[in-house]
Each structure stands twice: as structure tokens, then as C-alpha cells.
RODO-2510 file (C-alpha; in nm, 4 decimals, decimal comma):
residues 129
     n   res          X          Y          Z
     1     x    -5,7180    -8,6698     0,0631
     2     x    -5,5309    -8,4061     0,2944
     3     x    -5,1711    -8,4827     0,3201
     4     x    -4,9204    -8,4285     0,5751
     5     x    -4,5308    -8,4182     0,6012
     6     x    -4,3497    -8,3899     0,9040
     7     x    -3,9872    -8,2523     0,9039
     8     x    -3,7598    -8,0685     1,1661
     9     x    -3,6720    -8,3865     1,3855
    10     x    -3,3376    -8,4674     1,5272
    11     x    -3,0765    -8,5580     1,8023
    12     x    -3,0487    -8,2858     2,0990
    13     x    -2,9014    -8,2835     2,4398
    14     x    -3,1122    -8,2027     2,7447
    15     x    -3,1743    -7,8032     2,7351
    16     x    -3,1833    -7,7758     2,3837
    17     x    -3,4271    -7,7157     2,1053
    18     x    -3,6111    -7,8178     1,8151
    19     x    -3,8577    -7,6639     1,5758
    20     x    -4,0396    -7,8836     1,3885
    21     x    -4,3013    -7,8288     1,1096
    22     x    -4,5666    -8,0462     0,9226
    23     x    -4,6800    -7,9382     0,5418
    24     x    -4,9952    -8,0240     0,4505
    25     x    -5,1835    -8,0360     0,1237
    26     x    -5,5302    -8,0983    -0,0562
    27     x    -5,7380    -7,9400     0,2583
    28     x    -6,0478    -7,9994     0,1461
    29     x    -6,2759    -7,7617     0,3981
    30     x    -6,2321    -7,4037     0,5225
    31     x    -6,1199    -7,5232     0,9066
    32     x    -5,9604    -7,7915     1,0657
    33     x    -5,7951    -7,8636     1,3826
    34     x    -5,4550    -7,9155     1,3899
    35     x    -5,2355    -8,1281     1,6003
    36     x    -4,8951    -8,2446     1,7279
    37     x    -4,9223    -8,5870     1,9341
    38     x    -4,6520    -8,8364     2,0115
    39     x    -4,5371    -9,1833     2,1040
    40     x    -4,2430    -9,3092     2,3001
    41     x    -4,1887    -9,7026     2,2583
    42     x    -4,4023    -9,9248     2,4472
    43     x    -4,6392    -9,5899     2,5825
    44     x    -4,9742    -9,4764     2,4517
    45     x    -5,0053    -9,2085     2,1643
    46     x    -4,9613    -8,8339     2,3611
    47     x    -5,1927    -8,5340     2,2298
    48     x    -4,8755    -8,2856     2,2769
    49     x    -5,0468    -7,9675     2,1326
    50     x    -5,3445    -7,8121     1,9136
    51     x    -5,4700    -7,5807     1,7123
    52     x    -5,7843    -7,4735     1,5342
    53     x    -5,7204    -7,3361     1,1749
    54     x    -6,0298    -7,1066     1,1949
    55     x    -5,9361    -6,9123     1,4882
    56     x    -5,6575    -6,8882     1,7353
    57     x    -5,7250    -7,1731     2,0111
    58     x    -5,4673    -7,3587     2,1395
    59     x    -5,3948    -7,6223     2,4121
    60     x    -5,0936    -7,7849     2,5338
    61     x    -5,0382    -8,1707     2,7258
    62     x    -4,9428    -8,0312     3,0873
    63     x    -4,5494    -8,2058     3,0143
    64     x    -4,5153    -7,9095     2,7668
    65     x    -4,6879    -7,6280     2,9020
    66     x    -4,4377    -7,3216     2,9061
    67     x    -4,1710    -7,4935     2,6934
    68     x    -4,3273    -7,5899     2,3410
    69     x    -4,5559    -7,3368     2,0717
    70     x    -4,7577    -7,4736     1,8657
    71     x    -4,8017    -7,2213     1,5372
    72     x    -4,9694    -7,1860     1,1884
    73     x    -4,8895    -7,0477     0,8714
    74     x    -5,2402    -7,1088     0,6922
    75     x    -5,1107    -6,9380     0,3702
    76     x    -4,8388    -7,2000     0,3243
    77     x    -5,0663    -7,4869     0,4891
    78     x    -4,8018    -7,5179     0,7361
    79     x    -4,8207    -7,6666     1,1080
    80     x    -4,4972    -7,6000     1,3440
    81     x    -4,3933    -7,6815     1,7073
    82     x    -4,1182    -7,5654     1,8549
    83     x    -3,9864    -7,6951     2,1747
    84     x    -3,7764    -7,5638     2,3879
    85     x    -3,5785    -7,6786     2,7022
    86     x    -3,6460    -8,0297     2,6157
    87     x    -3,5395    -8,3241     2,8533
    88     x    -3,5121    -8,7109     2,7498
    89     x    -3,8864    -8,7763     2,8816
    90     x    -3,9709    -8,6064     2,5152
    91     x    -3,7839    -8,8165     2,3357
    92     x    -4,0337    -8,9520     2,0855
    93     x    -4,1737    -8,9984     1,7296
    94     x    -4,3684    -8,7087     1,7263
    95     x    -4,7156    -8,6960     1,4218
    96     x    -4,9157    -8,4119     1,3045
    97     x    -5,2479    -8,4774     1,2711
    98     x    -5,6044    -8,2744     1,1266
    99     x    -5,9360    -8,3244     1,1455
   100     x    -6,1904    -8,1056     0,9663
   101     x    -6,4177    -7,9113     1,2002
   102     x    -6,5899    -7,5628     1,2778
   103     x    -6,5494    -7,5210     1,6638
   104     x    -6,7950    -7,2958     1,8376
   105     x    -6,6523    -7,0401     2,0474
   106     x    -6,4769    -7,1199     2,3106
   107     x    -6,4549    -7,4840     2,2256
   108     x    -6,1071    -7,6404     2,2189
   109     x    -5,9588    -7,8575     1,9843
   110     x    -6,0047    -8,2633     2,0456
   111     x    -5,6953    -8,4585     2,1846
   112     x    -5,8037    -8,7760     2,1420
   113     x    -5,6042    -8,9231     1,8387
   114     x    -5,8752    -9,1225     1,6763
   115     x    -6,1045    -8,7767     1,6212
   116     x    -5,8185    -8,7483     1,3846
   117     x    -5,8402    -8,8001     1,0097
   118     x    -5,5352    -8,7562     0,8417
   119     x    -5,1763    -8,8404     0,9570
   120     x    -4,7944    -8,7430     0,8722
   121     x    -4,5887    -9,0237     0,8995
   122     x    -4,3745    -8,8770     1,2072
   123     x    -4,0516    -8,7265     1,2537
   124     x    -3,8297    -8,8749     1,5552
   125     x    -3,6799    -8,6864     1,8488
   126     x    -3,4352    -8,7847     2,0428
   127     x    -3,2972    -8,6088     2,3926
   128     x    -2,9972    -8,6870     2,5267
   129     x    -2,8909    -8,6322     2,8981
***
């Protein structure tokens, strides 16, 4: 059972930034995709960014494009996201997620949250105006 932890979360004023990373643990297979999605009260869960463990394929939400990296350490089974310039509209709990997978070339990483297996319990943000 692959486990993930979620740390790096906090209180920022608009313009500021956050790095947050997600440890994981007992990966099972040689690839998975990696991802950072997250939910605001009363909204739908947000694919933010991914990542593809095998290779170096990412994609972003367009809200985060040019402002938040998604990253990977795969020696210390470690998934970050840092986000920069960030505005109340991100204020969120924000999840990693994995799925195990070998994506063909060229193919992207799913952001659908239920093609995800395992889950971190979140990490909150909050952005202050």
C-alpha cells in the first residue's frame, strides 16, 4: 500500500509563496504518475499539476500555469510544488495523489482524480489579500 504525506502548507498574503512537498512510501511498481489536486469548500476537486515518475512530463491546471512547479526527487520518493505569486483564489486543501502507470510517449499524465489510487491526507493553504 503506497503511502503519502503532505507537508509545506501554511498562511500567506497575496504575492507570496509556498513550497510544498508530499513523501511517499511502499511504491510498489517502477512508474507512476504523480499529482497535486485541490479543493476549496463547497467546489469540485482541482487537478492542479502532474507528473510522470518514468520520464519528465508535466502539465499544469491553466489557474497555475507560469506561477507553480511541480518537481520530483525519485531517490527520496518525494513529490513537491512550489507556488509562487499566489492570490486568495488558491486558497485550498491541496492532496498529492499516484497512480501506477507506464505512459507511452508523448502521453500526459491523467487529471481526473478518481484514475488515482493512493491519497495524502492534504495540507491546507490559505491566501490572504
Amino acid at each position: 500500500q503506497v503511502q503519502l504525506v503532505e507537508s509545506g502548507g501554511g498562511s500567506v498574503q497575496t504575492g507570496g509563496s509556498l513550497r510544498l512537498s508530499c513523501a511517499g512510501s511502499q511504491f510498489t511498481t517502477s512508474t507512476y504518475c504523480l499529482a497535486w489536486f485541490r479543493q476549496a469548500p463547497g467546489k469540485e476537486r482541482e487537478g492542479v499539476a502532474t507528473i510522470y515518475t518514468g520520464g519528465s512530463e508535466t502539465s499544469y491546471a491553466d489557474s497555475v500555469k507560469g506561477r507553480f512547479t511541480v518537481s520530483r526527487d525519485n531517490t527520496k520518493n518525494t513529490l513537491y510544488l512550489q507556488m509562487n505569486s499566489l492570490n486568495p483564489e488558491d486558497t485550498a486543501m491541496y492532496y498529492c495523489a499516484a497512480y501506477p502507470t507506464r505512459l507511452m510517449p508523448s502521453a500526459s499524465c491523467s487529471t481526473y482524480y478518481p484514475d488515482y489510487d493512493y491519497w495524502g491526507q492534504g495540507t491546507q493553504v490559505t491566501v490572504s489579500s
